[in-house]
C-alpha positions as CSV (number, residue, x, y, z in Angstrom):
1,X,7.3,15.4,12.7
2,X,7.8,15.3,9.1
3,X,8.4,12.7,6.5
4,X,12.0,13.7,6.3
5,X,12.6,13.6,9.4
6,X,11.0,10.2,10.3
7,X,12.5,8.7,6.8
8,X,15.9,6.6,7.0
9,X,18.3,8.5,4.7
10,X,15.7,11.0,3.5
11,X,16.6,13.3,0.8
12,X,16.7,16.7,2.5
13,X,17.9,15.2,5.8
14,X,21.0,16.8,5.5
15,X,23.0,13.1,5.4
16,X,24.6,13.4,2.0
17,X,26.4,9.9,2.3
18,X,26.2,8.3,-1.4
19,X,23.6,5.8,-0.9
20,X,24.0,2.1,-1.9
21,X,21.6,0.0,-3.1
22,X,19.9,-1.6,0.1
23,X,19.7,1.6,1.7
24,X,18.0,3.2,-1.7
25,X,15.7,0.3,-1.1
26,X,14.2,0.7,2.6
27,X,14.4,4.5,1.7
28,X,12.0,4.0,-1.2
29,X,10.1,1.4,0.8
30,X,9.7,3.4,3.5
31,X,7.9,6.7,1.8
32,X,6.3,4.1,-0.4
33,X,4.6,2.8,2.7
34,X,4.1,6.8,4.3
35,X,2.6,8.3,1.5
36,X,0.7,5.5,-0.1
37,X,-0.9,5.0,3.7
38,X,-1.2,9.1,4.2
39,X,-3.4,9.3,0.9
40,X,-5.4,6.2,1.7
41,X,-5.7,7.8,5.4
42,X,-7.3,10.8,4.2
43,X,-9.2,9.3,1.1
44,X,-10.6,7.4,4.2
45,X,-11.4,10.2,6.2
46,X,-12.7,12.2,3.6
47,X,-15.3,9.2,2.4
48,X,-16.5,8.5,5.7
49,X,-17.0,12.2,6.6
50,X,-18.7,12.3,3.5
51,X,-21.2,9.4,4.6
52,X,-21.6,11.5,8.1
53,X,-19.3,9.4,10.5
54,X,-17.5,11.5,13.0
55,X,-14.0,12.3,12.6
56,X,-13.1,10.4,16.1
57,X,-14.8,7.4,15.0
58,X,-13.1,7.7,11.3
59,X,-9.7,7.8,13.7
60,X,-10.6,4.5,15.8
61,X,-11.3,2.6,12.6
62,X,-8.1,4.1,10.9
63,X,-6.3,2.7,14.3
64,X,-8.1,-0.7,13.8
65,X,-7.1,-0.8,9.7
66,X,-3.9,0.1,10.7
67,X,-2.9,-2.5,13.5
68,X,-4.5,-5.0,10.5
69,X,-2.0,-3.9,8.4
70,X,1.2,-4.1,10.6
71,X,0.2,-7.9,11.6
72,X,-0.3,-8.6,7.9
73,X,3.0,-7.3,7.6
74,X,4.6,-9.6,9.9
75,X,3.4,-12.3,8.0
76,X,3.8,-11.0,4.7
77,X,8.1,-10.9,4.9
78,X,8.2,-14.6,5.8
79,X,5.7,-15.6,3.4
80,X,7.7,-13.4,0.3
81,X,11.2,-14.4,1.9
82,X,10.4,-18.0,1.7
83,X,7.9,-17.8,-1.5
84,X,5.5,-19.7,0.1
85,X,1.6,-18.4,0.4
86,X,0.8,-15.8,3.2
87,X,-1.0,-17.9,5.7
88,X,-4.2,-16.1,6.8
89,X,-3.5,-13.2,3.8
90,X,-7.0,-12.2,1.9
91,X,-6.4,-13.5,-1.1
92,X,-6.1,-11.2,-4.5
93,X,-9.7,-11.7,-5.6
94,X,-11.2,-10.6,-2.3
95,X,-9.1,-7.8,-2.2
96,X,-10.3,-6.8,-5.3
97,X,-13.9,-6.8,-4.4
98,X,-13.1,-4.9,-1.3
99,X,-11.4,-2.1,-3.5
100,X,-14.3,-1.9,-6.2
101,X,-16.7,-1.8,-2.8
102,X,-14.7,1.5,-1.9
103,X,-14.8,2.7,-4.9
104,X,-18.2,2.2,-5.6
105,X,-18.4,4.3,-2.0
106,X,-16.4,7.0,-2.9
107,X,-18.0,7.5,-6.1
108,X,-21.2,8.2,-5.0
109,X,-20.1,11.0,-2.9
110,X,-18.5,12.4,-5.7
111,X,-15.0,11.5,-4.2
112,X,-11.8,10.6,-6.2
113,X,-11.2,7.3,-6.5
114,X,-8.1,7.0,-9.1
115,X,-5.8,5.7,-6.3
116,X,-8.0,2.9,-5.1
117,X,-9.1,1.9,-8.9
118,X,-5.1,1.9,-9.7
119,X,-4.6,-0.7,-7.2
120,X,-7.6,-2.3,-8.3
121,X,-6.9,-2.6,-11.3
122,X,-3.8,-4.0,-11.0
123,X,-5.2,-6.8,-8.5
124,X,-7.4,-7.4,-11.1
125,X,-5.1,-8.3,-14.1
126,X,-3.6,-10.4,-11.6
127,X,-6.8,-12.1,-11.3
128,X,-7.5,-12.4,-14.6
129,X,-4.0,-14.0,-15.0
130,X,-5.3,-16.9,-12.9
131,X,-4.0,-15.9,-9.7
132,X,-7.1,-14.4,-7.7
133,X,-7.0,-17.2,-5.8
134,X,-3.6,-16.7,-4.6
135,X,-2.9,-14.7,-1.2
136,X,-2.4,-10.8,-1.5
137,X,0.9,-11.4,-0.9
138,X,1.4,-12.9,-4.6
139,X,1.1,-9.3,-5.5
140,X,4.8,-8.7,-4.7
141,X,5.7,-11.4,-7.1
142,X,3.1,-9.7,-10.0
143,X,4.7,-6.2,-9.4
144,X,8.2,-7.5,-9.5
145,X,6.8,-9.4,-12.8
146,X,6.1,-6.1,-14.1
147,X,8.9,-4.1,-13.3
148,X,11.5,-1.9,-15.0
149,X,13.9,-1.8,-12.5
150,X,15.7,2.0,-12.8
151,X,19.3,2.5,-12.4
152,X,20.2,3.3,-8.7
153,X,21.4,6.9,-9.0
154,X,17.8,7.8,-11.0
155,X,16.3,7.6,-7.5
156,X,17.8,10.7,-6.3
């Protein structure tokens, strides 16, 4: 099934309602969260069949990174909801040592690593801003910091 197809209000879906802001949100949010997770899926993939780990176990650990990411999730909308800290989140400075580990990784099998140092970076300036102790959550506050917020109808 493609992206389009799975997608709420997908452009190309053939559902040419005009769309209003919320739904122009969890549209957004929604192939934010496919494609950022497809590219880190096979930057994953790619890295550890570099370092000689079999696709099926590349798969199981994807699962495993990927069930830790929907329970961080359920934590995460409370937590940015009520602006309050994200309970048992990593915080920002560990997630930036985690990245930089990757990166380090990928780099030495001559793999791309310009997605991975993007987000790195950006934890990091968050870190530098005195916040690396906060939980990875804080990063929604940073990015909406940081933001230009486009018109609506520049989305389509």
């Amino acid at each position: 099934m493609t992206a389009q197809a799975l997608a709420p209000h997908a452009p190309g879906s053939g559902d040419h309602r005009p769309a209003t802001p919320p739904d122009i949100g969890r549209e957004m949010a929604w192939l934010d969260t496919f494609w950022t997770a497809m590219v880190g899926l096979t930057h994953a993939v790619a890295l550890g069949h570099a370092s000689g780990t079999s696709v099926a176990d590349l798969l199981t650990a994807a699962e495993q990174a990927l069930e830790a990411a929907r329970d961080a999730v359920a934590g995460m909308a409370g937590a940015v909801e009520a602006g309050t800290g994200g309970g048992t989140q990593p915080t920002v400075a560990a997630g930036v040592g985690e990245m930089e580990r990757v990166i380090r990784a990928a780099q030495s099998y001559g793999l791309d690593a310009s997605v991975l140092r993007s987000a790195a970076s950006l934890a990091d300036r968050v870190v530098n801003a005195g916040h690396g102790d906060e939980p990875i959550t804080f990063m929604v506050t940073a990015l909406a910091q940081s933001a230009i917020r486009p018109h609506p109808q520049a989305l389509d």
